[in-house]
C-alpha positions as CSV (number, residue, x, y, z in Angstrom):
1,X,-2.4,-86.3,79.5
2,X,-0.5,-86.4,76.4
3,X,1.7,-84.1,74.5
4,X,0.6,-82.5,71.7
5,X,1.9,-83.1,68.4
6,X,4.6,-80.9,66.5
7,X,6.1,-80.7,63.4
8,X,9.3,-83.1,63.6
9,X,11.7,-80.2,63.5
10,X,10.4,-78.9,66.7
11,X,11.1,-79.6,70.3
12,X,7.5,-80.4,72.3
13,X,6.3,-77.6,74.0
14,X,6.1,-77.7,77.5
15,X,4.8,-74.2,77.7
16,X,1.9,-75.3,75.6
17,X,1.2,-77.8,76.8
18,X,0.5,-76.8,79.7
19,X,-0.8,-73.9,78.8
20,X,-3.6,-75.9,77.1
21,X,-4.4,-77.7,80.1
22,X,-4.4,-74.3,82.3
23,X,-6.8,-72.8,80.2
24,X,-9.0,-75.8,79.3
25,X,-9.7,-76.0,83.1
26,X,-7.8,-79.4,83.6
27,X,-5.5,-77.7,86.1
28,X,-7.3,-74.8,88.4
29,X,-5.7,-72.5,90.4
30,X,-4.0,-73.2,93.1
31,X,-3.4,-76.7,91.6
32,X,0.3,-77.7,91.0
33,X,1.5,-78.6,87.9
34,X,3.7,-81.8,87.1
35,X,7.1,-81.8,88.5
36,X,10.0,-80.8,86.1
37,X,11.7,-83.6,86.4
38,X,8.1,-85.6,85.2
39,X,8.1,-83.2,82.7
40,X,11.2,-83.9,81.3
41,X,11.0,-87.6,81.3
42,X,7.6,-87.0,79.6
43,X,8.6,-84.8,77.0
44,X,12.0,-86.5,76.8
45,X,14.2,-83.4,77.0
46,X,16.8,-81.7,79.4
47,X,15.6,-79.7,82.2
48,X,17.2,-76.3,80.8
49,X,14.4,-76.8,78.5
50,X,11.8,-77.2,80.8
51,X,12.3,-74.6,82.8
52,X,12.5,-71.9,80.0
53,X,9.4,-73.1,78.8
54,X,8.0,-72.7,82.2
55,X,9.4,-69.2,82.6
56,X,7.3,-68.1,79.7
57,X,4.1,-69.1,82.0
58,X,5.4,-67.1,85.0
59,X,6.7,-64.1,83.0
60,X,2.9,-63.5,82.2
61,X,1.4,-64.5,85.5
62,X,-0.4,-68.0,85.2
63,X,2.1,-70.0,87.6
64,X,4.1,-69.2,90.1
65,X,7.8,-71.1,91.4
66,X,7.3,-72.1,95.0
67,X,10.7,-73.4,96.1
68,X,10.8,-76.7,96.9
69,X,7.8,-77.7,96.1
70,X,7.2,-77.1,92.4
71,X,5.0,-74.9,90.1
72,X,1.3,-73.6,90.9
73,X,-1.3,-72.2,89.2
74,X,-2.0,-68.4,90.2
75,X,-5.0,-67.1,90.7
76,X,-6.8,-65.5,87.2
77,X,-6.4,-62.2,88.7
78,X,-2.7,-62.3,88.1
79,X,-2.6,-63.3,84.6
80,X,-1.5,-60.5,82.5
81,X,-4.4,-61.3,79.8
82,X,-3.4,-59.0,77.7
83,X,-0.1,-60.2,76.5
84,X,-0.1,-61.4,73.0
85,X,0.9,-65.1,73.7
86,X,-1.8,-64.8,76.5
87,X,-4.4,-64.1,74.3
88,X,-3.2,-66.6,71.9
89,X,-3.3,-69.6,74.3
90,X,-6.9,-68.3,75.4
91,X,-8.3,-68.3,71.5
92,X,-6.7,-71.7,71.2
93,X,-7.3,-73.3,74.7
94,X,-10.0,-71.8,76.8
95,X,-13.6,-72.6,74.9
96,X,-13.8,-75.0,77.7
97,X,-13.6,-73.1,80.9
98,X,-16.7,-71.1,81.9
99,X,-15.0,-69.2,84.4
100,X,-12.9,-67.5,82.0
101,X,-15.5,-67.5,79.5
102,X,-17.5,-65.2,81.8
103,X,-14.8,-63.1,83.1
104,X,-14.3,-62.3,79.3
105,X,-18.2,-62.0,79.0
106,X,-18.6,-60.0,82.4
107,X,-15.4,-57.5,81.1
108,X,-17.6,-56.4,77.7
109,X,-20.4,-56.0,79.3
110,X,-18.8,-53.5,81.3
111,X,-17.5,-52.0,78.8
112,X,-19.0,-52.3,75.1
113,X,-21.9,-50.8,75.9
114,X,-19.9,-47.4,76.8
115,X,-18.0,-48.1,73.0
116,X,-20.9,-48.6,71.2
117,X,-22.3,-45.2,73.0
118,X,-19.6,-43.0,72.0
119,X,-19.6,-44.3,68.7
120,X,-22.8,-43.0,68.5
121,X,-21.4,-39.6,69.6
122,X,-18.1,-39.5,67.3
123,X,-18.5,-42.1,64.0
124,X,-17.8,-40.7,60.5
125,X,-19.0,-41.9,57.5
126,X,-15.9,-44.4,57.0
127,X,-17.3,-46.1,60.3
128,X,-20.3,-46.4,59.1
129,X,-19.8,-48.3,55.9
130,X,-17.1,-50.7,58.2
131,X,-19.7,-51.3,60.5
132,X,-22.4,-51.9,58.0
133,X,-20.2,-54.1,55.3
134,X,-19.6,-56.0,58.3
135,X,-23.2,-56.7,59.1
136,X,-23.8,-57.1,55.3
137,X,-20.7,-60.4,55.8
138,X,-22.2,-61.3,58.7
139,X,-26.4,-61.5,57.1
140,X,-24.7,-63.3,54.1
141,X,-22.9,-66.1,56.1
142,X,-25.8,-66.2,58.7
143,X,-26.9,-69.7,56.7
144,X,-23.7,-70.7,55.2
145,X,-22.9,-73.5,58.6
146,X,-21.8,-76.4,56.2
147,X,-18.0,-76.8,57.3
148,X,-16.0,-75.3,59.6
149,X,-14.7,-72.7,57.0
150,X,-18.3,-71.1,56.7
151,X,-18.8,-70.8,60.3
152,X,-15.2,-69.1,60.9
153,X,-16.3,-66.5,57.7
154,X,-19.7,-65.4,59.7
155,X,-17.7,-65.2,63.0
156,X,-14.8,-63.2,61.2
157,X,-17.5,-60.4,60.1
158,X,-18.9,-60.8,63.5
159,X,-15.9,-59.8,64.8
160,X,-15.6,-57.3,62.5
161,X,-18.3,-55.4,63.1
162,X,-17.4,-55.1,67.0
163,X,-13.6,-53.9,66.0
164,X,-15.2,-51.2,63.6
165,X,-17.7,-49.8,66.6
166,X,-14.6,-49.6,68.7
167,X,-12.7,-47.7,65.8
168,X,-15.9,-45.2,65.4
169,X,-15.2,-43.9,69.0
170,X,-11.9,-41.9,67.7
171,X,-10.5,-43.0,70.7
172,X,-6.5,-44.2,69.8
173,X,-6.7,-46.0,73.4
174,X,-10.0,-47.5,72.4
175,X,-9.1,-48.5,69.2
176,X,-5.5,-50.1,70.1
177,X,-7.6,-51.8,72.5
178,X,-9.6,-53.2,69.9
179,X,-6.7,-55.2,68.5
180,X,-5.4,-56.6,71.7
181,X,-9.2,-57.8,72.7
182,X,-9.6,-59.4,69.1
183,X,-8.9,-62.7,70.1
184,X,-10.7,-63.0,73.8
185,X,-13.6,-61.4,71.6
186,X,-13.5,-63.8,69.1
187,X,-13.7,-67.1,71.6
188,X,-17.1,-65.7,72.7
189,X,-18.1,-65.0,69.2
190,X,-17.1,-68.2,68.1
191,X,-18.9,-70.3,70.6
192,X,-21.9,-68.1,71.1
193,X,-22.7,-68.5,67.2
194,X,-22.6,-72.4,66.8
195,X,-24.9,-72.4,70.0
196,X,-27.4,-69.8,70.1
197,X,-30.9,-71.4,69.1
198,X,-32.1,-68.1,67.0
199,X,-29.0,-66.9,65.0
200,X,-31.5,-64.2,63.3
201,X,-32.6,-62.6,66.7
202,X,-28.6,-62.7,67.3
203,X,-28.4,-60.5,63.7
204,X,-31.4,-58.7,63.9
205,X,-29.6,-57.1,67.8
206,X,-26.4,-56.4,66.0
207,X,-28.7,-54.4,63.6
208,X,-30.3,-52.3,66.4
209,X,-26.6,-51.6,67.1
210,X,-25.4,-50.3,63.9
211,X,-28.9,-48.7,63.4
212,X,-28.8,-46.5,66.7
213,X,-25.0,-45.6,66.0
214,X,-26.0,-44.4,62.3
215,X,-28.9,-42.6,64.1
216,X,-26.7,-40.9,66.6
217,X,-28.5,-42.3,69.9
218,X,-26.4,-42.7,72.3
219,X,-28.5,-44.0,74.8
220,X,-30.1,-46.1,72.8
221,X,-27.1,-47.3,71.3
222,X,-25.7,-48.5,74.9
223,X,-29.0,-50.6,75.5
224,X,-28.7,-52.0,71.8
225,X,-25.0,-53.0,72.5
226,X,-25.9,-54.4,75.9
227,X,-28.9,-56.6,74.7
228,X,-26.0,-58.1,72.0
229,X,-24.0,-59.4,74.8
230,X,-27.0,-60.6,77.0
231,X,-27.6,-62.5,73.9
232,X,-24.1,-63.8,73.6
233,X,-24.6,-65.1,77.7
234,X,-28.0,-67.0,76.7
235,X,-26.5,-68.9,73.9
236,X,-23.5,-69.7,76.0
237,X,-25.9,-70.4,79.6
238,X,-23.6,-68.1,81.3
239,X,-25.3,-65.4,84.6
240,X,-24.0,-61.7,82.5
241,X,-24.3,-60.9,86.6
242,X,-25.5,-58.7,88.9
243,X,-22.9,-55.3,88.6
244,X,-23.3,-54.2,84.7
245,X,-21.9,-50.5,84.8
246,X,-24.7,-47.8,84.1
247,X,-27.2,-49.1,86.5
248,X,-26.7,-46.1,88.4
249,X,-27.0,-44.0,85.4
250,X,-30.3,-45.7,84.7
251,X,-29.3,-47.4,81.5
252,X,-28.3,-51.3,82.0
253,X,-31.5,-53.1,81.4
254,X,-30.6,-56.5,83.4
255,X,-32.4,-56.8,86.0
């Protein structure tokens, strides 16, 4: 593997560089990572370097020191996904890996539908017009895939419109949530829209969501939020999996 490429002024980035290779799948857990002193001689710098650079992987969980014997991969459970640079590197790195694709995937299912319900209960008429100019952004950029630029505008909205259903619960936990799950939201987004076959039937379920919320049906609401991200696991051929919360409570639809 090579480094990536930085601006002159900077040092490489040992840190991201392996952080990129973490999350892209290249190194699994339980796998070692190169040696400092390899890492050194590859990146050319002093070994103070490397290791601070490493610390900032074990500081949020991804690798752990293992004297005398290097630096391994810890198991996903440990990672504390919700730092900031976490959920940086994951935006940037992770499209790759399926497994942390559906734990992402496997976490909203658990837990949008719930959001989507209780903004059902609680949304005021500012909600509504953020969730809807968001669906309005999102219908307008449904067609408009001719760069890169386009696609990043329909998934912005996209986005959007999932942020302003978790601010229409009036929840402040919720909503700060909302923030820190932007980016691990937006990697599903991202991919799910350049690969689902139907985008329409992906717009016409965000519809049933915003429709149910400005209808005040909760139940319904829950369903409509579920079927969004059922949709999002087709388009990306991932299993959503057998334990959706509110199977007891005779709402989850997957069967």
């Amino acid at each position: 593997m090579k480094a990536r490429s930085l601006k002159a002024s900077q040092r490489p980035s040992v840190a991201d560089f392996l952080a990129e290779a973490i999350f892209s799948g290249r190194y699994q857990p339980g796998d070692f990572v190169p040696k400092e002193i390899d890492l050194c001689e590859q990146f050319a710098i002093n070994r103070s370097a490397v290791r601070s650079d490493l610390r900032q992987l074990v500081d949020v969980g991804i690798i752990e020191r293992i004297s005398g014997h290097g630096s391994k991969v810890r198991d996903y459970e440990a990672w504390n996904i919700l730092d900031p640079a976490v959920t940086e590197w994951m935006t940037r790195y992770a499209s790759p890996n399926p497994r942390i694709q559906r734990e992402i995937l496997a976490f909203r299912l658990d837990v949008e539908p719930y959001v989507a319900m209780t903004a059902a209960r609680r949304a005021k008429a500012r909600d509504l017009v953020a969730i809807e100019e968001a669906f309005e952004g999102m219908g307008q950029n449904l067609h408009k895939a001719s760069s890169p630029e386009d696609r990043r505008l329909h998934s912005d909205y996209d986005v959007a419109f999932h942020i302003a259903i978790y601010k229409a619960t009036h929840n402040i936990v919720w909503a700060q949530l909302s923030h820190i799950l932007r980016p691990s939201i937006y990697l599903l987004i991202e991919m799910s829209n350049v690969s689902t076959a139907n985008p329409e039937e992906s717009l016409e379920r965000h519809r049933q969501v915003m429709e149910c919320i400005r209808a005040r049906q909760p139940r319904d609401a829950f369903l409509a939020a579920q079927a969004v991200l059922e949709g999002t696991a087709q388009a990306l051929g991932i299993e959503p999996g057998k334990n959706i919360l509110g199977r007891d409570l005779g709402l989850a639809t997957t069967q």
